[in-house]
Chimera marker file (.cmm) of the C-alpha trace (Angstrom):
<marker_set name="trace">
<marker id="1" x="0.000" y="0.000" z="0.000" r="1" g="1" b="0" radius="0.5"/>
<marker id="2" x="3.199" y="2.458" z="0.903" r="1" g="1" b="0" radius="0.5"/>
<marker id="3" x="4.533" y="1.791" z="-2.816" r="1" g="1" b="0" radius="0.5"/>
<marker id="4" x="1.110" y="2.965" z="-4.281" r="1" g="1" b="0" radius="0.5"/>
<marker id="5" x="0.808" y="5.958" z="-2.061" r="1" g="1" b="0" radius="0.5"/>
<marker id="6" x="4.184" y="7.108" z="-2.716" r="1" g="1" b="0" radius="0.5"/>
<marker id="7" x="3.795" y="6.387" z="-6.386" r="1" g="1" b="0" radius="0.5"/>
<marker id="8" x="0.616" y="8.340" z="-5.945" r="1" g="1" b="0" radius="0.5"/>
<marker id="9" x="2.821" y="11.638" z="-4.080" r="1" g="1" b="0" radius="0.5"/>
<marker id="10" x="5.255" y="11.452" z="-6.615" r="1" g="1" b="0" radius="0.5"/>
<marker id="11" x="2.631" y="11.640" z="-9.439" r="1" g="1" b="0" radius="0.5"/>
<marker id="12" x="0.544" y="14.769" z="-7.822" r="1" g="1" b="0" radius="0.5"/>
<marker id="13" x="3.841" y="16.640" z="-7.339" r="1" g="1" b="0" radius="0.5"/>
<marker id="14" x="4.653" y="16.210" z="-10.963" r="1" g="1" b="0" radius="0.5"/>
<marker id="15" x="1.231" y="17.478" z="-11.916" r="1" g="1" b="0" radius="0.5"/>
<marker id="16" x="1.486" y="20.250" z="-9.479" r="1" g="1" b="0" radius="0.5"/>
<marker id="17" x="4.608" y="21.507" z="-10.901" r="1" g="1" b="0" radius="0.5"/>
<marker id="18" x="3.684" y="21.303" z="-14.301" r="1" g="1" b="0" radius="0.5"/>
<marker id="19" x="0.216" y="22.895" z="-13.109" r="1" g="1" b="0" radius="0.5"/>
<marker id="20" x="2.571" y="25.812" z="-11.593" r="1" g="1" b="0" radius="0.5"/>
<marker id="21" x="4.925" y="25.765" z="-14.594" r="1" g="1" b="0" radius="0.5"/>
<marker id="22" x="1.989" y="26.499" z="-17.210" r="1" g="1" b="0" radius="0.5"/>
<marker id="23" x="0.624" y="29.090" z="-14.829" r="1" g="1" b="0" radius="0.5"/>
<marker id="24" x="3.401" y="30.880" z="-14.890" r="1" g="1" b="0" radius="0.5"/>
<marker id="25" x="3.612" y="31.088" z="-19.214" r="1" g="1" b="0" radius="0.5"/>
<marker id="26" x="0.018" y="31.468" z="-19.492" r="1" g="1" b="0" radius="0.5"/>
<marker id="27" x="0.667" y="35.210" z="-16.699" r="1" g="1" b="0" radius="0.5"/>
<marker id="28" x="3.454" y="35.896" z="-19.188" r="1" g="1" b="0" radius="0.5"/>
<marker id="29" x="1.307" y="35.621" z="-22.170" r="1" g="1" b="0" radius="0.5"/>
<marker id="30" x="-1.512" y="37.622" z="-20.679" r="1" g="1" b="0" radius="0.5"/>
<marker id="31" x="0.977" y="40.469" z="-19.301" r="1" g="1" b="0" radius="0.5"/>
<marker id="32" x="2.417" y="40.446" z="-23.241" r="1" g="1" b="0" radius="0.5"/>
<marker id="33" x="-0.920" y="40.414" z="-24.659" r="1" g="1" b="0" radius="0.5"/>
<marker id="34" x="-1.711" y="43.745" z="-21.935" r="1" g="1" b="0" radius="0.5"/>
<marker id="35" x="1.437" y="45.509" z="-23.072" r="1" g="1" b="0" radius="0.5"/>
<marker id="36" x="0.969" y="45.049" z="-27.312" r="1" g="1" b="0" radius="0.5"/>
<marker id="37" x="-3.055" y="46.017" z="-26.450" r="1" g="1" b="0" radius="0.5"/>
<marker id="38" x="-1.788" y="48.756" z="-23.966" r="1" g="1" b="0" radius="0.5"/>
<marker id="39" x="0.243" y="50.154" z="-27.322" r="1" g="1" b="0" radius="0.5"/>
<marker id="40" x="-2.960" y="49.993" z="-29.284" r="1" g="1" b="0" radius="0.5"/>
<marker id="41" x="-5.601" y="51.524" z="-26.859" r="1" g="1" b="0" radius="0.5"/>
<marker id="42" x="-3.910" y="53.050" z="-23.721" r="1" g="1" b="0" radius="0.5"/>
<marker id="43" x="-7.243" y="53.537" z="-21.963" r="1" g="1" b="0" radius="0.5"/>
<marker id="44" x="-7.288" y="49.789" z="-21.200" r="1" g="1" b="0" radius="0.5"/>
<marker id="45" x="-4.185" y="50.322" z="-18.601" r="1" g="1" b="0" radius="0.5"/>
<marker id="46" x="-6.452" y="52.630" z="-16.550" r="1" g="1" b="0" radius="0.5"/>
<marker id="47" x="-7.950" y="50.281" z="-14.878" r="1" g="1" b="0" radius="0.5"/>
<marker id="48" x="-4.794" y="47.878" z="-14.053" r="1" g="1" b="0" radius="0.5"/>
<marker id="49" x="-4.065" y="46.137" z="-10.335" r="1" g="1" b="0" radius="0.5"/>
<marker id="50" x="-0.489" y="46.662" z="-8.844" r="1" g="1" b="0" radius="0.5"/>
<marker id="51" x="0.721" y="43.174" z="-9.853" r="1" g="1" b="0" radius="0.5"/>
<marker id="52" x="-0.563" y="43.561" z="-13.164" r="1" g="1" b="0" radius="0.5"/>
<marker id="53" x="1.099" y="46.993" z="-13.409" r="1" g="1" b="0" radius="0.5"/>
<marker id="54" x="4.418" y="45.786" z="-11.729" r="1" g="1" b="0" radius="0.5"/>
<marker id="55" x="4.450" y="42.732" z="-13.864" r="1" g="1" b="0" radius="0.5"/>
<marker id="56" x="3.791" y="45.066" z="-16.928" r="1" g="1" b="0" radius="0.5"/>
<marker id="57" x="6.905" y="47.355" z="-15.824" r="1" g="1" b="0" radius="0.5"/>
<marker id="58" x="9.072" y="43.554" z="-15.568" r="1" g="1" b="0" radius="0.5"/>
<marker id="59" x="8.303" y="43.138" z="-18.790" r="1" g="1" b="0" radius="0.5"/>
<marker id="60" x="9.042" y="46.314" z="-20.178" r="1" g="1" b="0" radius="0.5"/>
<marker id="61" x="12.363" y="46.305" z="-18.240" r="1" g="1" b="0" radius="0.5"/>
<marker id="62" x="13.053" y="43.098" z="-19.733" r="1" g="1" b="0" radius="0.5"/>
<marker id="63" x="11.718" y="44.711" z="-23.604" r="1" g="1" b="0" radius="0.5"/>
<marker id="64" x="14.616" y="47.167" z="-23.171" r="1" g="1" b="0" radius="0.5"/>
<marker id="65" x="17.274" y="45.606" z="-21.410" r="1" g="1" b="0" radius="0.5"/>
<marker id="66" x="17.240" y="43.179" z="-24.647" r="1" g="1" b="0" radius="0.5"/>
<marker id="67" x="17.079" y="45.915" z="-27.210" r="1" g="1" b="0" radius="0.5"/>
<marker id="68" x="19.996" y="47.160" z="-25.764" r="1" g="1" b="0" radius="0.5"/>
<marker id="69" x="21.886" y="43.865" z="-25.912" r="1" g="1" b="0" radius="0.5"/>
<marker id="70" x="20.814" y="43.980" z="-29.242" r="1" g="1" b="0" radius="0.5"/>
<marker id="71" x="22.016" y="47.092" z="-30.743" r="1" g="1" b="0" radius="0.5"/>
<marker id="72" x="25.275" y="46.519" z="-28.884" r="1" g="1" b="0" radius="0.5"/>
<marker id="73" x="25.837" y="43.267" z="-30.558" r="1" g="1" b="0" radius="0.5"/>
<marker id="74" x="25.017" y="44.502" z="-34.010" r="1" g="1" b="0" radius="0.5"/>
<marker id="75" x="27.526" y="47.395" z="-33.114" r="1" g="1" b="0" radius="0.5"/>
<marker id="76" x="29.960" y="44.489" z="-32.846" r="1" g="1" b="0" radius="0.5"/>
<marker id="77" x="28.772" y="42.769" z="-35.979" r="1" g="1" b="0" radius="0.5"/>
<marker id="78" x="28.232" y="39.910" z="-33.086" r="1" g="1" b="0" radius="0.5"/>
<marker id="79" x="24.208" y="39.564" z="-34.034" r="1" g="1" b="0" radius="0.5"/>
<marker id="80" x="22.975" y="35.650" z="-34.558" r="1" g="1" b="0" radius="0.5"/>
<marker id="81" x="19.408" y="34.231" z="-34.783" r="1" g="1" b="0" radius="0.5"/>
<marker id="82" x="18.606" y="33.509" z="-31.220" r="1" g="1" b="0" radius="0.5"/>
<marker id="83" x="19.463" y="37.086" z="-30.672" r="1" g="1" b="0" radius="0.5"/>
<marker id="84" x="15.843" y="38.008" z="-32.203" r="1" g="1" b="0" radius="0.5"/>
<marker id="85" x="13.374" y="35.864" z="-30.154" r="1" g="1" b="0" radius="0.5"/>
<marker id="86" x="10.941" y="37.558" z="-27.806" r="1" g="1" b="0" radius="0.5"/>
<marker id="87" x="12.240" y="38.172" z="-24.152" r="1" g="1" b="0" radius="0.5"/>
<marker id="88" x="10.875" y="36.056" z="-21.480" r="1" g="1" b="0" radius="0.5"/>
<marker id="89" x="10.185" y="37.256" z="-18.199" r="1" g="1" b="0" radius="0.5"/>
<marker id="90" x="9.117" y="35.656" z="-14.559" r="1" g="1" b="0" radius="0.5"/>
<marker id="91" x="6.022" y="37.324" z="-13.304" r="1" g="1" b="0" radius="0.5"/>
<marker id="92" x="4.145" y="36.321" z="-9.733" r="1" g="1" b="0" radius="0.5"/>
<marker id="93" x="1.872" y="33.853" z="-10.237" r="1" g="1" b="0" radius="0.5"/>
<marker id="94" x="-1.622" y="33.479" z="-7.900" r="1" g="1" b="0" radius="0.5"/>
<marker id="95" x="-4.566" y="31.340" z="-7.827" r="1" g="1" b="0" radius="0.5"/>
<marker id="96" x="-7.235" y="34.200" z="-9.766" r="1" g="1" b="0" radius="0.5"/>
<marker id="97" x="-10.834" y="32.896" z="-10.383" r="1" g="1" b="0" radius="0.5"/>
<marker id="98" x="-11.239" y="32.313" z="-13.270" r="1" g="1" b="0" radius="0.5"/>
<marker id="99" x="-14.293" y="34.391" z="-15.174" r="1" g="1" b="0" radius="0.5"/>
<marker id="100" x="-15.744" y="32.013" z="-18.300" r="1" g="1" b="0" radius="0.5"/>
<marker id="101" x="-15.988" y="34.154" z="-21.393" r="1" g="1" b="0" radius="0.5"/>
<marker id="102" x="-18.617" y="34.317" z="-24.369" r="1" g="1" b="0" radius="0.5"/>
<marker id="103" x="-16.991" y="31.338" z="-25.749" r="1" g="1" b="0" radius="0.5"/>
<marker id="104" x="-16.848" y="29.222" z="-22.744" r="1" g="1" b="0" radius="0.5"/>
<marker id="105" x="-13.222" y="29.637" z="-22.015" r="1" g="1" b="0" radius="0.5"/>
<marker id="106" x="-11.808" y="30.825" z="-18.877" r="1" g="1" b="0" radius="0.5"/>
<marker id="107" x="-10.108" y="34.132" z="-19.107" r="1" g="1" b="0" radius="0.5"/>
<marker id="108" x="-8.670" y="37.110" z="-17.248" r="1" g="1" b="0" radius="0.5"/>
<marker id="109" x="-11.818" y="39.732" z="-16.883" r="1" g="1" b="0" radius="0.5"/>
<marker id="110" x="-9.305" y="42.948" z="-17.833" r="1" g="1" b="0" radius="0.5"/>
<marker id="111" x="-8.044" y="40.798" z="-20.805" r="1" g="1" b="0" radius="0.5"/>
<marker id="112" x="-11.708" y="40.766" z="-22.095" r="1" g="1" b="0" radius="0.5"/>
<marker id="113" x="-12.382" y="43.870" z="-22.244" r="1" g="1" b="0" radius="0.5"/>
<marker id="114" x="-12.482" y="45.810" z="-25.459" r="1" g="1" b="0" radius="0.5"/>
<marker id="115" x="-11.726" y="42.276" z="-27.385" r="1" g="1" b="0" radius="0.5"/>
<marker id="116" x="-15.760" y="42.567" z="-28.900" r="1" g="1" b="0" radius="0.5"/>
<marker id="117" x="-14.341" y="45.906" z="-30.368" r="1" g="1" b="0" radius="0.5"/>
<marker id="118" x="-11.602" y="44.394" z="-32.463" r="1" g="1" b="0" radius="0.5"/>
<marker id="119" x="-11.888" y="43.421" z="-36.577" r="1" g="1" b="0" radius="0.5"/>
<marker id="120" x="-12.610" y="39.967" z="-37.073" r="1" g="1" b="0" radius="0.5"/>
<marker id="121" x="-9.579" y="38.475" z="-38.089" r="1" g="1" b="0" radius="0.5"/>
<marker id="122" x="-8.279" y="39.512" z="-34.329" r="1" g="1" b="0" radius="0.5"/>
<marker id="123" x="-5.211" y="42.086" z="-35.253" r="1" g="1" b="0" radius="0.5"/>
<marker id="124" x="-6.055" y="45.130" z="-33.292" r="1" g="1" b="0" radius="0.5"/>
<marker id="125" x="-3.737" y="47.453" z="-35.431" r="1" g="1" b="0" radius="0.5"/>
<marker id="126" x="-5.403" y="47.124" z="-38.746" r="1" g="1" b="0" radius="0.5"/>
<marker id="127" x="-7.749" y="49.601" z="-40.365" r="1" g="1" b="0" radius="0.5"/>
<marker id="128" x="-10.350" y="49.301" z="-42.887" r="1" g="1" b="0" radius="0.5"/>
<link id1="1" id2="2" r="1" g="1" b="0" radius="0.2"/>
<link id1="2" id2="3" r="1" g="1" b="0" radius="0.2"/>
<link id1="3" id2="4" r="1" g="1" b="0" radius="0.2"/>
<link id1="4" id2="5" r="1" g="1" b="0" radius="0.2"/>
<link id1="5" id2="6" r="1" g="1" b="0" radius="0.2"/>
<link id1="6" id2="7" r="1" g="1" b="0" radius="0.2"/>
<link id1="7" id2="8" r="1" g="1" b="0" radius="0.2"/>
<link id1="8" id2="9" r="1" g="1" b="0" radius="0.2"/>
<link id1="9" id2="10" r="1" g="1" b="0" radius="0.2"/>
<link id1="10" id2="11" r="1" g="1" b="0" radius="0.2"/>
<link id1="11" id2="12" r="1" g="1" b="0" radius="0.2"/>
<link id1="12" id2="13" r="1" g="1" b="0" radius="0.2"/>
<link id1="13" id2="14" r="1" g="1" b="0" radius="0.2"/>
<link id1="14" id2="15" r="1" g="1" b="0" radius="0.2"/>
<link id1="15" id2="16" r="1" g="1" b="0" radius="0.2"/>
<link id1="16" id2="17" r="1" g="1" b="0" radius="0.2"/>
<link id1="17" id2="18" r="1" g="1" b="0" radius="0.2"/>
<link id1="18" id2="19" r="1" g="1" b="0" radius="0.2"/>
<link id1="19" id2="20" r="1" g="1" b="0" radius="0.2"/>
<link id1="20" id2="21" r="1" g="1" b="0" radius="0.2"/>
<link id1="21" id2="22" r="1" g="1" b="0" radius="0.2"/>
<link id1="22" id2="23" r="1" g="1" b="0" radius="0.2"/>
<link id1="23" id2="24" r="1" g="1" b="0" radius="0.2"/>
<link id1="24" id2="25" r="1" g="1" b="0" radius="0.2"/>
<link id1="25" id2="26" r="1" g="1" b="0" radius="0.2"/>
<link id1="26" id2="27" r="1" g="1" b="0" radius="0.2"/>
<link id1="27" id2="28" r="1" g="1" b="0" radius="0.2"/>
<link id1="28" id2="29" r="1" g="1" b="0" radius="0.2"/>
<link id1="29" id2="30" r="1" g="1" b="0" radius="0.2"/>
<link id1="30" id2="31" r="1" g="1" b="0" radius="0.2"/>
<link id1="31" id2="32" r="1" g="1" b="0" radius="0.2"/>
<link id1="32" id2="33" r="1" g="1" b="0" radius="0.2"/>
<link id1="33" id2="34" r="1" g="1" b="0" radius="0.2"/>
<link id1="34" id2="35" r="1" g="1" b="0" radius="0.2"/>
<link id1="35" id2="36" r="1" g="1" b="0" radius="0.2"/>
<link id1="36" id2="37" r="1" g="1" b="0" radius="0.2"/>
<link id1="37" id2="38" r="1" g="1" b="0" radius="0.2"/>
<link id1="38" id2="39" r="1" g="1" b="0" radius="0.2"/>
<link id1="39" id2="40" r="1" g="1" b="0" radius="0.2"/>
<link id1="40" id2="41" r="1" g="1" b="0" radius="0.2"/>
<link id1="41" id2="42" r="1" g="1" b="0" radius="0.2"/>
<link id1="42" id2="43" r="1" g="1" b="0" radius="0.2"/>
<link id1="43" id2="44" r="1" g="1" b="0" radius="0.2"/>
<link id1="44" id2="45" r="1" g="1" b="0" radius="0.2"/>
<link id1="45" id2="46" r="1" g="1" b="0" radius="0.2"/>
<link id1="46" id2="47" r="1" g="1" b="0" radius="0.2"/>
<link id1="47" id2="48" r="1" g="1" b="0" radius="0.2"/>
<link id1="48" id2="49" r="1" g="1" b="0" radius="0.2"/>
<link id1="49" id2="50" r="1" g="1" b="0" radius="0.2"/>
<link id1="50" id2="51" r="1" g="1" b="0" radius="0.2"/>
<link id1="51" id2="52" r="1" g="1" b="0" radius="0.2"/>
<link id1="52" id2="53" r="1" g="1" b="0" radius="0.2"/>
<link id1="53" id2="54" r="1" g="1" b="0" radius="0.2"/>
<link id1="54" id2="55" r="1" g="1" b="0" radius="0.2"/>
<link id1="55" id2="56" r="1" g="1" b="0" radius="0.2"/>
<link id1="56" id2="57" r="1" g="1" b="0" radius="0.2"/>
<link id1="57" id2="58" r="1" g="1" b="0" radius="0.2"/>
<link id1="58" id2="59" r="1" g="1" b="0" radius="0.2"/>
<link id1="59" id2="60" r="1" g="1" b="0" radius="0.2"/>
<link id1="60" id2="61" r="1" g="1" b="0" radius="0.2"/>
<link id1="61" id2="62" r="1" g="1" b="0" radius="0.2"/>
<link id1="62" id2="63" r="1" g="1" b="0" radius="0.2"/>
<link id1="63" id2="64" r="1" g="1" b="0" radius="0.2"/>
<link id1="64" id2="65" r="1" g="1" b="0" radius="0.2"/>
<link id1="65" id2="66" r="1" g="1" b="0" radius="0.2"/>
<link id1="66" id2="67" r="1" g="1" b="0" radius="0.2"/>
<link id1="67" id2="68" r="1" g="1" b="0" radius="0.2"/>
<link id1="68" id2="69" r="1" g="1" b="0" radius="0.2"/>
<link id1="69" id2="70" r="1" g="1" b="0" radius="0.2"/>
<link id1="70" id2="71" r="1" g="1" b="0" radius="0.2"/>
<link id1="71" id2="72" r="1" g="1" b="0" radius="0.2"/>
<link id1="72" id2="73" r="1" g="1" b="0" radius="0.2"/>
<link id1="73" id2="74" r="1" g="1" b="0" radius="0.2"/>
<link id1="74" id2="75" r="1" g="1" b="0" radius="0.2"/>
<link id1="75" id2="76" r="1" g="1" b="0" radius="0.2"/>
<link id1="76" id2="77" r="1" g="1" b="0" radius="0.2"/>
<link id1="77" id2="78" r="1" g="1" b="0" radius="0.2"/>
<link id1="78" id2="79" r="1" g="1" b="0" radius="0.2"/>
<link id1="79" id2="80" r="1" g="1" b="0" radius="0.2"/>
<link id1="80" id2="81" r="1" g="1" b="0" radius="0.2"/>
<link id1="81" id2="82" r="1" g="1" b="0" radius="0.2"/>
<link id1="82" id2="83" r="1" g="1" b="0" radius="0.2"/>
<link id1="83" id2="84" r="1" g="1" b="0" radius="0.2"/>
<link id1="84" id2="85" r="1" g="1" b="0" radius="0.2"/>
<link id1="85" id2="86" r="1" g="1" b="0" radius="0.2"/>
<link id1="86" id2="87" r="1" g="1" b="0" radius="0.2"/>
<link id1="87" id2="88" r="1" g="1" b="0" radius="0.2"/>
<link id1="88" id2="89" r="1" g="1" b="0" radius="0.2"/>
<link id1="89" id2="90" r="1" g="1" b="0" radius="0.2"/>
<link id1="90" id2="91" r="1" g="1" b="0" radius="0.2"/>
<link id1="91" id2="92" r="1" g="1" b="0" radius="0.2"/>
<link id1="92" id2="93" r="1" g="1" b="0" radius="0.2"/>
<link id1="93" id2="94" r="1" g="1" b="0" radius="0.2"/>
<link id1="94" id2="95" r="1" g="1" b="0" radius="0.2"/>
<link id1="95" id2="96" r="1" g="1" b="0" radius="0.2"/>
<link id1="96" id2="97" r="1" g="1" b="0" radius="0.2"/>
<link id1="97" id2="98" r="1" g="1" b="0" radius="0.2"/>
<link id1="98" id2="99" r="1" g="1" b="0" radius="0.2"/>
<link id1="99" id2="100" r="1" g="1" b="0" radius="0.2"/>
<link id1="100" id2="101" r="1" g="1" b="0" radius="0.2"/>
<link id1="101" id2="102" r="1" g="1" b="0" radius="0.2"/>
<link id1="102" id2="103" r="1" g="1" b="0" radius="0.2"/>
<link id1="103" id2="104" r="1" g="1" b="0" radius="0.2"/>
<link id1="104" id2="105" r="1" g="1" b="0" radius="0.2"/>
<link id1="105" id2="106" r="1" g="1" b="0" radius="0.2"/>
<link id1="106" id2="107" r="1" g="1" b="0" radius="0.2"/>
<link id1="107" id2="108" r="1" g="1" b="0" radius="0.2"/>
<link id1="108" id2="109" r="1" g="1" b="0" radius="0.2"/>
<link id1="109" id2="110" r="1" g="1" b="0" radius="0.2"/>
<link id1="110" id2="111" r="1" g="1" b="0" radius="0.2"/>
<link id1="111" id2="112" r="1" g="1" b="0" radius="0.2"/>
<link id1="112" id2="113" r="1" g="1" b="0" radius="0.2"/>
<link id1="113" id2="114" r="1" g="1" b="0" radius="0.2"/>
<link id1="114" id2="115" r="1" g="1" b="0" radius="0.2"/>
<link id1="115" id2="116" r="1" g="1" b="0" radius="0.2"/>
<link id1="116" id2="117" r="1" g="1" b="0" radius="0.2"/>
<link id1="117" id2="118" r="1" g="1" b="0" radius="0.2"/>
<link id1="118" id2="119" r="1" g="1" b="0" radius="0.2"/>
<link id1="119" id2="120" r="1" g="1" b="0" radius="0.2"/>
<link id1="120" id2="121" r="1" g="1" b="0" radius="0.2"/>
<link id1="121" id2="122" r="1" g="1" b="0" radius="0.2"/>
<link id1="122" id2="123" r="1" g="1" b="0" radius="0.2"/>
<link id1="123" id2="124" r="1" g="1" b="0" radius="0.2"/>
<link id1="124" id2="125" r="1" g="1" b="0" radius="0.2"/>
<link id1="125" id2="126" r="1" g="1" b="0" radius="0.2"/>
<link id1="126" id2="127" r="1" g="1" b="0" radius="0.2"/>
<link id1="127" id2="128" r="1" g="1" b="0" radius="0.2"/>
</marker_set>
């Protein structure tokens, strides 16, 4: 019965840490998605919570810091491929209830906001 149990431990604790591990990519993803939707309609930052905000300015940081490792490598002629992926950053994760949205998926309520007003193919920056 011990073996099972243990086998049992070992196999929540894997599922809690990849539980915690997609957590944190889907806070990145949703801070990214505020900042490129922040650039587009500014208003929508109004209404932001500290960690939200402070996440935001992480990211940000993180936006520049790289730009600047950028531009100092092609000073140097040192540029290569990997050197123009998207930064990651580490953002605070917490449990946040989840509010279901029109199409039955969970979402972030602040994320939702505004999305109705968008062109149907989803990219906020074109115009017709």
């Amino acid at each position: 019965m011990s073996d099972q149990e243990g086998f049992l431990r070992q196999l929540i604790a894997k599922a809690n840490e990849e539980l915690k591990k997609l957590r944190k990519e889907n806070r990145e993803k949703e801070i990214t998605q505020l900042l490129f939707k922040g650039l587009v309609e500014p208003n929508c930052l109004q209404d932001l919570s500290l960690e939200d905000l402070n996440d935001l300015s992480m990211l940000i940081d993180q936006y520049l810091k790289d730009i600047d490792q950028r531009m100092e490598k092609l000073s140097h002629g040192q540029a290569q491929e990997e050197d123009f992926k998207p930064p990651t950053v580490a953002v605070q994760v917490k449990a946040v209830a989840a509010v279901e949205s029109p199409s039955g998926m969970p979402s972030h309520p602040k994320m939702d906001q505004g999305l109705d007003d968008q062109p149907a193919g989803g990219d906020a920056t074109t115009t017709t």
